[in-house]
N, C-alpha and C positions, 0 to 999 in steps of 0.2 A: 746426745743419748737421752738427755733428760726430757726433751723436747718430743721425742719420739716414744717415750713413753706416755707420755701426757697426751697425744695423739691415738695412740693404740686402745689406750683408756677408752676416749672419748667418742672412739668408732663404736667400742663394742657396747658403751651406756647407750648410743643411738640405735644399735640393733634390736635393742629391747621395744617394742610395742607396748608391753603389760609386764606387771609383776602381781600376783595371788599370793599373797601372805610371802613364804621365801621363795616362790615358787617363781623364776620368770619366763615369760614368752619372748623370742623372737621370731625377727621377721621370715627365717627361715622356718620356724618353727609354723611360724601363719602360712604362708606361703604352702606347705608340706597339708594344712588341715585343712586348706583351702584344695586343696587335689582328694585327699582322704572324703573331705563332705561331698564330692561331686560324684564320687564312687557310688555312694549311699542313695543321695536323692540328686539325680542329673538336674542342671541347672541350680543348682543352691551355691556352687561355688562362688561367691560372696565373701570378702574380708568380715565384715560382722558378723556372718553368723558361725566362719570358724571361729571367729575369735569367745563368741557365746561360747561355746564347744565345746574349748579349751579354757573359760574359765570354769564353765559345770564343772567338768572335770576336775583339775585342778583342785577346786574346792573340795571337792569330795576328799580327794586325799590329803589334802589340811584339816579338814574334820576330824578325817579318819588318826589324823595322825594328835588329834588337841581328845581325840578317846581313849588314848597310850595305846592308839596299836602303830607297831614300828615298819616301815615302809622303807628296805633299805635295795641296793642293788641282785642283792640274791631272790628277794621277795620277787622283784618284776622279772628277776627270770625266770621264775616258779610258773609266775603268772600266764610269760609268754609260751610256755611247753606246756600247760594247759589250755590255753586257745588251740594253740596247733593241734593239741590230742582232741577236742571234745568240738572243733570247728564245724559247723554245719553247711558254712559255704568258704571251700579250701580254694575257690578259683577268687574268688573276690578276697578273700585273706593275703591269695600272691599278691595281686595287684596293688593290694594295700603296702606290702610290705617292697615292694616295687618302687612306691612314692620315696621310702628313705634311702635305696641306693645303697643299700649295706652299712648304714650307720647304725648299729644297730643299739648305743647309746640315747641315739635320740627316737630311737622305734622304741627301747623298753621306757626314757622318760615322758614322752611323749602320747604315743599308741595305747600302748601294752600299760603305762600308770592312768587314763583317765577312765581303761576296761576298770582293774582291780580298783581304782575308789571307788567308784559307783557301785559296782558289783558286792564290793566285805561289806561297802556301807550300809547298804540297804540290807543284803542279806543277814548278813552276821555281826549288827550292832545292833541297826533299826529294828527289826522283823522282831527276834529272840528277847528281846529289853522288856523286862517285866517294870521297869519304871516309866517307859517312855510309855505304853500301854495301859496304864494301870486304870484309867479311869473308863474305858471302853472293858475292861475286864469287871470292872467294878459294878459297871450296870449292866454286863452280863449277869453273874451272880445276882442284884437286885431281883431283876425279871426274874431269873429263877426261883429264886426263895418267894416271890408272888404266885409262881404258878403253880407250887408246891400246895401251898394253901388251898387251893380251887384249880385242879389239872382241867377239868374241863370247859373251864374262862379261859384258858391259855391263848387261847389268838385273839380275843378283846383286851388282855390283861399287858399283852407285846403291842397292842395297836395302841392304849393310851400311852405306855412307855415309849412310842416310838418307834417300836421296831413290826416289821412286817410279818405273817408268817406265810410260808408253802407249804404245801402237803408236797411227799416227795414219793417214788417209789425206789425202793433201794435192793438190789441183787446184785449177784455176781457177773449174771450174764447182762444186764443194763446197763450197770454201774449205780450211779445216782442220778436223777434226772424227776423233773415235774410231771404231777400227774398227766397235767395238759397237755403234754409233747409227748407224740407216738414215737413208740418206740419201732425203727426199721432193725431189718435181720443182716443188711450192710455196715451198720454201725455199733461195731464192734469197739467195745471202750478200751480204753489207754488200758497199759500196766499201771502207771498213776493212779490213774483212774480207777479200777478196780480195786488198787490197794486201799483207795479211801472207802467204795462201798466195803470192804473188808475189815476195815478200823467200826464203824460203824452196824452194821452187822454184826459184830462179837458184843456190842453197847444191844442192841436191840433184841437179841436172842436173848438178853436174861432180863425184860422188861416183861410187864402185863401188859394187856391193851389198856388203853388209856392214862398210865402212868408216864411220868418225867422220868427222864434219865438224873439221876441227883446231881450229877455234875456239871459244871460247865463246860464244854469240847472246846480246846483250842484247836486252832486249824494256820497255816501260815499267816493268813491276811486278815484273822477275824475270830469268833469267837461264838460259839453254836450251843444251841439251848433247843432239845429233842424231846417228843412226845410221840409215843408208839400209838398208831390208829390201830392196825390191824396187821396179821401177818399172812398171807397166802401162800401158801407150800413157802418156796423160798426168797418171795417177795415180802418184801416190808413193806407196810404205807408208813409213814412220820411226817408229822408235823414239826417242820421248823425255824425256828428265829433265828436271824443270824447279826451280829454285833460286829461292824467291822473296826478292826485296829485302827490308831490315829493313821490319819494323812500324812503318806512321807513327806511331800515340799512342806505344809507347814514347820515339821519338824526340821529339815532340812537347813531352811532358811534361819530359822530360831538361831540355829550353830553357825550358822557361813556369815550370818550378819555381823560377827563379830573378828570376822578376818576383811585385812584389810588388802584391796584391789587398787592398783592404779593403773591408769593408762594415759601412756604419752602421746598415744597422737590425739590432737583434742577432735580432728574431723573423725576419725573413728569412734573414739569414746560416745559423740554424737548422737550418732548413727546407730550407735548399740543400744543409746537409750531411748531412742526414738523408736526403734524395731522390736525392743524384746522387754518381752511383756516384763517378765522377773529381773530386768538388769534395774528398775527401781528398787530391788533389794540389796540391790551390793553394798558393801561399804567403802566406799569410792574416797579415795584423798586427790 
């Protein structure tokens, strides 16, 4: 008996390819990502570059989870009724969900956990983080407080700082868009899209011509620093700078480099650090 437990052990430690912090992969698990990647981009199906795959992954929800956000079985099924609801391709979701054959254990740890880390990670730690941001914010505000001084240096005053500017035109019916690019009567903007010419536009309507907007505009990916040219019935012209927020992979990596990855096959380990460009940042034992 004892003998056959010792065996049972020794099968399922050989099953494991990789471990990510507590996180481990097996073969089947490879196996499953290695059908999952072929789905995506045909011809990629490749052992390394699932296995890439499912460490990004992975890591992500070791991050996610070393930020105190908790990542348990009801989470990934939140997560998985939110793919099905808001899916934009429901015939390649079957198929995917096809690979696991009703396991559907290993579809929410698997699948449906390397969606949600990536996905909270970036959106709802990275993006929102007034610390991880602070010094792209920081020299937003600079520039401003410079262009306050002299509004009408404002695109010299952005160009020694660094930053670039555009003159833009901004309406309801355009959206936002460079002067330089004509506007066609087929291209009809996003609701997004309009919602941002309409954040903007309510900042511009109580501007002078040639005045700064006093504040600095946060936007998802960046940080905007505006100057009213002119207004035409309900076209705006503005000028402006844009700061974008830090780099997610730098960031990224900052955190994942501190969990630690191993992988037992040493020809695959190889191979992955041969292939992929970031597997020099793991923290490999």
């Amino acid at each position: 008996m004892a003998l056959l437990l010792l065996v049972l052990l020794l099968s399922g430690c050989r099953s494991e390819v990789a471990k990510v912090g507590d996180l481990p992969i097996t073969e089947e698990d490879l196996s499953r990502q290695v059908q999952v990647s072929e789905l995506y981009f045909p011809r990629s199906g490749q052992k390394y570059v699932a296995l890439s795959q499912l460490i990004k992954g992975y890591l992500a929800l070791e991050v996610l989870k070393s930020q105190g956000h908790r990542v348990d079985n009801a989470t990934l099924q939140g997560e998985a009724q939110r793919i099905d609801r808001e899916t934009q391709a429901p015939e390649l979701l079957g198929k995917i969900k096809a690979v696991y054959r009703g396991d559907e254990k290993a579809y929410l740890r698997s699948f449906v956990g390397q969606v949600y880390g990536e996905r909270i990670l970036y959106h709802e730690i990275f993006l929102p983080s007034p610390e991880i941001h602070r010094a792209s914010r920081e020299k937003a505000q600079a520039l401003l407080k410079a262009g306050l001084s002299s509004p009408s240096s404002f695109p010299e005053i952005a160009r020694k700082r660094g930053a670039k500017t555009v003159t833009l035109r901004v309406s309801l019916k355009e959206g936002i868009r460079p002067t330089g690019r004509r506007f066609r009567s087929q291209e009809i903007p996003s609701e997004a899209h309009r919602e941002q010419a309409r954040r903007l536009i309510e900042h511009l309507s109580r501007m002078q011509p040639g005045q700064l907007y006093p504040e600095v505009i946060e936007w998802m990916e960046g940080y905007q620093v505006l100057r009213l040219l002119r207004n035409e019935g309900k076209t705006y012209l503005a000028q402006s700078a844009n700061i974008p927020k830090r780099d997610y992979e730098g960031w990224f990596w900052e955190q994942a480099s501190h969990i630690p990855v191993r992988i037992f096959d040493a020809g695959l380990r190889q191979e992955l650090l041969r292939e992929v460009a970031w597997a020099k940042e793991l923290h490999l034992e």
